[in-house]
ROMAR-194603 format. One record per residue: x, y, z of N, C-alpha, C, O in turn. Coordinates in steps of 0.02 Angstrom, whole numbers, padded with zeros to 5 digits, always signed. Each point is the difference from the previous one (the first is absolute). Layout:
BEGIN
XYZXYZXYZXYZ/...
END
This chain:
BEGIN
+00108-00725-00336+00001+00002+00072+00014+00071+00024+00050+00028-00022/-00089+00003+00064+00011+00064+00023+00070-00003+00034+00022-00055+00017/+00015+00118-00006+00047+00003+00038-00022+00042+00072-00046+00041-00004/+00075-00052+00059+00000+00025+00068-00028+00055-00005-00057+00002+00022/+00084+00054-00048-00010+00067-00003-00052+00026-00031-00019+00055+00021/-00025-00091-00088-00057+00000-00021-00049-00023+00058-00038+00043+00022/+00037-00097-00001-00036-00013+00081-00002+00046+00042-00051+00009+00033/+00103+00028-00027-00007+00045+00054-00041+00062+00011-00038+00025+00041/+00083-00005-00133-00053+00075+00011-00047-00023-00048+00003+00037-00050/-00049-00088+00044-00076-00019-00036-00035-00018+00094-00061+00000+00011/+00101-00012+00034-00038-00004+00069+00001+00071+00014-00054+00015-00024/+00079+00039+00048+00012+00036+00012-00044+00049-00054-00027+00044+00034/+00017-00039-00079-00060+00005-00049-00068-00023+00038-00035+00046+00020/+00023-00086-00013-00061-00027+00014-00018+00021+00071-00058+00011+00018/+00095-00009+00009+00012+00030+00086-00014+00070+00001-00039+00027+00040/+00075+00004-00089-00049+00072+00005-00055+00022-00034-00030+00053+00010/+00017-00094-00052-00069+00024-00052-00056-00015+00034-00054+00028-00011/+00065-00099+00081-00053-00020+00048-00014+00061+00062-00049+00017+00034/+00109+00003-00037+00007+00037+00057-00048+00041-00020-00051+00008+00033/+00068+00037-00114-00053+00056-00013-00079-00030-00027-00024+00036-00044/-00003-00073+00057-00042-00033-00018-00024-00005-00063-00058+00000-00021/+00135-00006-00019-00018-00007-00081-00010-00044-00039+00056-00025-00008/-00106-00011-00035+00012-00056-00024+00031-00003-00067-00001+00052-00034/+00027-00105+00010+00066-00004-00043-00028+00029-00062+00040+00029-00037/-00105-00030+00019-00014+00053-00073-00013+00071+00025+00001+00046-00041/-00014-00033+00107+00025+00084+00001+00062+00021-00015+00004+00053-00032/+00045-00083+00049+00073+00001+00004+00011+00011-00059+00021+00055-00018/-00035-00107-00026+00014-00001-00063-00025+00047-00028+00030+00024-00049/-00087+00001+00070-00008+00058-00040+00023+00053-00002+00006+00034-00051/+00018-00009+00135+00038+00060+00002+00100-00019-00021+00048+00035+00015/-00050-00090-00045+00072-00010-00025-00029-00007-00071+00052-00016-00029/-00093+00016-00011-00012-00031-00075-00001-00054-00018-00008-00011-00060/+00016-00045+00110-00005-00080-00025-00076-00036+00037-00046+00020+00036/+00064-00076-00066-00058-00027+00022+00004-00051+00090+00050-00012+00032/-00107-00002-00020+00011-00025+00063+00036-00077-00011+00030-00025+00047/-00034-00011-00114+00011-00055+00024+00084+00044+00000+00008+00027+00055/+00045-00016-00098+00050+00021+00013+00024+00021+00073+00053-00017+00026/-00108+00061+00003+00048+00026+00064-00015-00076+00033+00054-00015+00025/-00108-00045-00011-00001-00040+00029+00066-00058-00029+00011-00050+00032/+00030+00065-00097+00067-00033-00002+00039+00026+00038+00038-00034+00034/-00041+00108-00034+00073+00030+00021-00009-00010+00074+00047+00000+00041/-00113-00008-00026+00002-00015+00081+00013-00087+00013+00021-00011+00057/-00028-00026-00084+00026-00078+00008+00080-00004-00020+00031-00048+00024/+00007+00094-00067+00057-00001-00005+00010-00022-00074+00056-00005-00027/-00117-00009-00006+00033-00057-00057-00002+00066-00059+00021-00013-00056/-00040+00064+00067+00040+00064-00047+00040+00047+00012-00009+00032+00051/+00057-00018-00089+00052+00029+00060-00022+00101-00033-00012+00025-00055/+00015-00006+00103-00029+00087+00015+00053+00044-00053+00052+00002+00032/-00044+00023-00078+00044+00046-00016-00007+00062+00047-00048+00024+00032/+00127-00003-00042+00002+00076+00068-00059+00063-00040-00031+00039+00036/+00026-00040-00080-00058+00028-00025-00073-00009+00036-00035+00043+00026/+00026-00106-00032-00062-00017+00017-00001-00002+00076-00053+00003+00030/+00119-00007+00005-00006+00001+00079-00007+00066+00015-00030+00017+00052/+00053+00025-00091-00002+00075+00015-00089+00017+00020-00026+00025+00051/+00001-00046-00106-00080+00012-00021-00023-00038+00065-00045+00032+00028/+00059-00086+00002-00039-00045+00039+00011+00038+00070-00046-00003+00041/+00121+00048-00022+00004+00038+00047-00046+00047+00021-00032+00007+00052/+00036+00037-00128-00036+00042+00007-00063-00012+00019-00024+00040+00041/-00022-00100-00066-00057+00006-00001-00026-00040+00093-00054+00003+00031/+00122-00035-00013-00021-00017+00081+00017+00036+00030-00007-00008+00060/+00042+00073-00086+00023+00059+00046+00055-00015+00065-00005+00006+00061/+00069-00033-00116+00060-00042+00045+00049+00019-00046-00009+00028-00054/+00060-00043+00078+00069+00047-00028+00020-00073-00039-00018-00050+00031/+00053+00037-00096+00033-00066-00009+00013-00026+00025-00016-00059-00010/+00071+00077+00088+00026-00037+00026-00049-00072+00060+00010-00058+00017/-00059+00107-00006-00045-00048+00027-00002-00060-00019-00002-00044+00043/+00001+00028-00111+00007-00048-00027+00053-00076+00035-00005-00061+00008/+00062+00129+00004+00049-00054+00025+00017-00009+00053+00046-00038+00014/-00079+00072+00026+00033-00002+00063-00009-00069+00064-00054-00018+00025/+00088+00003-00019+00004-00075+00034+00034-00048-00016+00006-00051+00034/+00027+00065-00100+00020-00032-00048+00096-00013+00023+00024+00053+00020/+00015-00100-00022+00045-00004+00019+00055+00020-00067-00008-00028-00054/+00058+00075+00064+00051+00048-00055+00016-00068-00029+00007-00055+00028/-00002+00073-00090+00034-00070-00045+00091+00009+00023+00032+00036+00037/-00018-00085-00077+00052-00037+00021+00057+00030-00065-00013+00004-00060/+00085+00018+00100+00044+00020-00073+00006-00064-00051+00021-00048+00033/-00030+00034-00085+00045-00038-00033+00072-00023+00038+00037+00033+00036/-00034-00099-00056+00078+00002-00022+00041+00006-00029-00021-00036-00046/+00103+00061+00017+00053+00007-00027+00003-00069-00036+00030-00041+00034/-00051+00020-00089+00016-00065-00022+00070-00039+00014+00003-00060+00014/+00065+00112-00023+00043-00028-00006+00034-00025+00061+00034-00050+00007/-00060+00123+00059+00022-00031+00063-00041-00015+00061+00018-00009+00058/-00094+00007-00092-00051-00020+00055-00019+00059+00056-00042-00010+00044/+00082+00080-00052-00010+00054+00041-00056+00014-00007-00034-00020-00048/+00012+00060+00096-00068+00027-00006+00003+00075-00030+00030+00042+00034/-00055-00025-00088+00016+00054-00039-00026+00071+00036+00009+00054-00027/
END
């Protein structure tokens, strides 16, 4: 099962590669993979190493963070022993 954050930036992926009117085996090519791959990492069900997001930046001409932006700050853990928020 994908997690949230794989959804997000595999939409956010797909949102700009349309924008530049790229289709998913151009992409792949200017990152080294193949299209069906970037069409996982864009459904969420592969998750992106910061490596490979680096390459996918570069090649939509967007800073990493693009990736995340919209995205709500995660949450501290808690202190097991006293439930604080760390």
């Amino acid at each position: 099962m994908p997690e949230q954050i794989d959804i997000q930036i595999g939409r956010r992926l797909r949102a700009r590669r349309r924008l530049l009117d790229l289709t998913q085996q151009q992409l792949g090519q200017a990152c080294g993979v193949g299209f069906q791959l970037v069409q996982k990492y864009e459904c969420g069900i592969c998750r992106i190493s910061a490596s490979r997001l680096w390459d996918l930046s570069q090649a939509l001409d967007v800073g990493v963070g693009y990736f995340y932006e919209g995205m709500a700050p995660p949450k501290a853990p808690a202190d097991e022993a006293t439930g604080a928020r760390v």
